[in-house]
N, C-alpha and C positions, 0 to 999 in steps of 0.2 A: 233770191232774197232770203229764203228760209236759211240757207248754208252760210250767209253773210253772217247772218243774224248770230248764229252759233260760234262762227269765227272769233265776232267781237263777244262775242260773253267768253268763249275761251282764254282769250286775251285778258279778259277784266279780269277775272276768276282768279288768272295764274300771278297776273300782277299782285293780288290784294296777298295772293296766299305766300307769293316772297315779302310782300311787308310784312306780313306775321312771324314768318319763319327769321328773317331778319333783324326786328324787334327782339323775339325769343331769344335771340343768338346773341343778342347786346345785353338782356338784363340777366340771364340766366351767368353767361360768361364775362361780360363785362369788358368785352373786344368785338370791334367789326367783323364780321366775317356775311362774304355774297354767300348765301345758301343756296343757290340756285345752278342747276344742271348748266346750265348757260351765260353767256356772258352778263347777256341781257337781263335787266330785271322783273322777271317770272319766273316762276316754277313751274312747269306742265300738268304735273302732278295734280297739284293744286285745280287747275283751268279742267283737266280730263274728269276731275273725281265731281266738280260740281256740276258739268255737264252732262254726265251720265245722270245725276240727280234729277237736273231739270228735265229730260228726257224721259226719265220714270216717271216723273210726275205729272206730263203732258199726258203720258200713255194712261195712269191711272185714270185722269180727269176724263179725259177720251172715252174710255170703258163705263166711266158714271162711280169711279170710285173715290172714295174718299180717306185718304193718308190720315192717320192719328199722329200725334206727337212719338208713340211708344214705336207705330210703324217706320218713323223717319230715324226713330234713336235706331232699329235694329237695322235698320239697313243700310246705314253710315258706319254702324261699328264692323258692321260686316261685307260692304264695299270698300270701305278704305283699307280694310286688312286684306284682303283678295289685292286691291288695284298695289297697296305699297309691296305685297310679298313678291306680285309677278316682275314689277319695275325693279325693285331691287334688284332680284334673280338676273332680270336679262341686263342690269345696267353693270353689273359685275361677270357675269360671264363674257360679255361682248370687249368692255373694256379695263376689265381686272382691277375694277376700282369701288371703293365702299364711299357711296354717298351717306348713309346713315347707320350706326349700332345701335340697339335697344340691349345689347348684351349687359347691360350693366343695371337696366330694371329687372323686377322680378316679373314672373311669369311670360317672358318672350318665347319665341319659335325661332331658330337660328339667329339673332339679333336682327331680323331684318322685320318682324312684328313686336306686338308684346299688347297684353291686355290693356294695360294702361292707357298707351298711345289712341287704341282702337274705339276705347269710351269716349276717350275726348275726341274724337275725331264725330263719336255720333249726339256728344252734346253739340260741338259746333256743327252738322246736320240741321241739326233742329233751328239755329240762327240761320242757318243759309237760307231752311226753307221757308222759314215765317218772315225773314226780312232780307237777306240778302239778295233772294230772286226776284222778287217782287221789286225789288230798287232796280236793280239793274236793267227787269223788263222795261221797269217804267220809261228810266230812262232812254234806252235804245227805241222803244215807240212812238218817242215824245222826236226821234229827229227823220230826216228826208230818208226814204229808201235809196235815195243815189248815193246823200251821206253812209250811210249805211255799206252798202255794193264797194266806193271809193276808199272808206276805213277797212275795213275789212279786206282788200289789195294791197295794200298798205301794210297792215299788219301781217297777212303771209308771205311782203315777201321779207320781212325785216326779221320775221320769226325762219324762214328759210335760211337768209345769209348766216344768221344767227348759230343756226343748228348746225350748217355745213361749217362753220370757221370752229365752233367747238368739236364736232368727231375727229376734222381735222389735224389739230392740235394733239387732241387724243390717242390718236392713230399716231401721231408722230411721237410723242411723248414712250406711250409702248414700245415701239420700235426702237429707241432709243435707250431705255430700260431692259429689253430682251439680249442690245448689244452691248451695255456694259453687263448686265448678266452675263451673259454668256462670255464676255471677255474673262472676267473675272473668275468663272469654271475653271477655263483653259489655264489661268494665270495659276490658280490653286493647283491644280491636277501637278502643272509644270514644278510644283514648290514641291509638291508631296512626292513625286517620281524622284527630282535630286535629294531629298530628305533621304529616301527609300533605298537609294544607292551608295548613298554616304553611311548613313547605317549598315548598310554592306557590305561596304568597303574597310567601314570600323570591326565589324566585328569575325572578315578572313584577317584582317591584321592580327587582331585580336588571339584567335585561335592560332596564329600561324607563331606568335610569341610564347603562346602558352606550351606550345609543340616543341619550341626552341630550349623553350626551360625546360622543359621538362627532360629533354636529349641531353641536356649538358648537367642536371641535376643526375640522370642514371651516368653517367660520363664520369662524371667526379666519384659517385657513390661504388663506380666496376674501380677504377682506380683505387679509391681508398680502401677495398675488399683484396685488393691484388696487394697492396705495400704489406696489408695486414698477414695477409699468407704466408707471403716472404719473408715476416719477421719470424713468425713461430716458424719456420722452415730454420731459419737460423738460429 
């Protein structure tokens, strides 16, 4: 039950945070565009980074601790810059593709953080924890634990098919990117080798005319040295 539980907040979490990121991408740009790792509409991102929240915050309560608003800012600005550096990292190493730049604010770390970003990620902290977990608890409490167990099947295997048809694509997309690369190496190398040999070839011509003038420039010049002889002789 407890793992269900988590499933569907995963689910909620990652949905609400592609609405955001969606919204952002319409009024900022002023064009659709899915911001989301997946077809689907969620962001994982999003679903992973308030989960580990809610998880900290069980474990606090657990212990008999109690989270300040200034405790939730810093550890929002300083889990979502941990959680987006590492997702970045592995989602461009695995499949040599850039989901997000910051390179273009000030104060980033390779554009894949940046202080900016990292604030507001722990003002919106501070709304997750005072209202948005508390909504979400509410409502997942308020329905059947079968309901619950049956959503929650539901959504891993829709978030499965989901993720397997996107690497999918991914994988094949690089492969197909590595083969017109690579065609195109070959096609260049092939251009600059004939380039390389016609210049070659231009420039034994070349020498090989200069070689010719030059025999027949001394040719005329021993001739015209020889008539001259011959006149003062006579």
């Amino acid at each position: 039950m407890l793992i269900s539980w988590y499933v569907c907040l995963f689910i909620l979490y990652s949905f609400l945070g592609w609405i955001y990121e969606t919204l952002f991408c319409i009024i900022t740009s002023r064009h659709w565009s899915n911001r989301g790792f997946l077809y689907g509409p969620i962001c994982p991102i999003y679903g992973a980074g308030v989960v580990l929240l809610t998880l900290l915050v069980r474990f606090a309560h657990h212990r008999g601790m109690t989270l300040s608003a200034v405790s939730i800012f810093m550890v929002s600005v300083i889990g979502s810059a941990l959680l987006e550096y590492v997702t970045s990292y592995v989602l461009e190493e695995v499949f040599h593709a850039t989901w997000w730049d910051y390179s273009h604010l000030p104060l980033n770390f390779n554009g894949r953080i940046s202080l900016f970003t990292s604030l507001g990620f722990g003002v919106g902290g501070i709304f997750v924890y005072y209202f948005l977990i508390p909504f979400a608890e509410h409502i997942l409490n308020a329905l059947h634990p079968l309901g619950v167990e049956g959503m929650s099947l539901v959504f891993v295997g829709i978030f499965s098919a989901d993720l397997t048809l996107t690497i999918t694509a991914l994988v094949d997309f690089n492969e197909k990117l590595m083969y017109v690369e690579d065609s195109f190496n070959k096609n260049m190398e092939l251009i600059i080798e004939n380039a390389i040999r016609s210049m070659n070839h231009l420039r034994r011509g070349s020498l090989a005319r200069i070689r010719l003038f030059r025999y027949r420039n001394k040719t005329i010049s021993d001739n015209i040295r020889n008539i001259l002889e011959r006149v003062k002789r006579n």
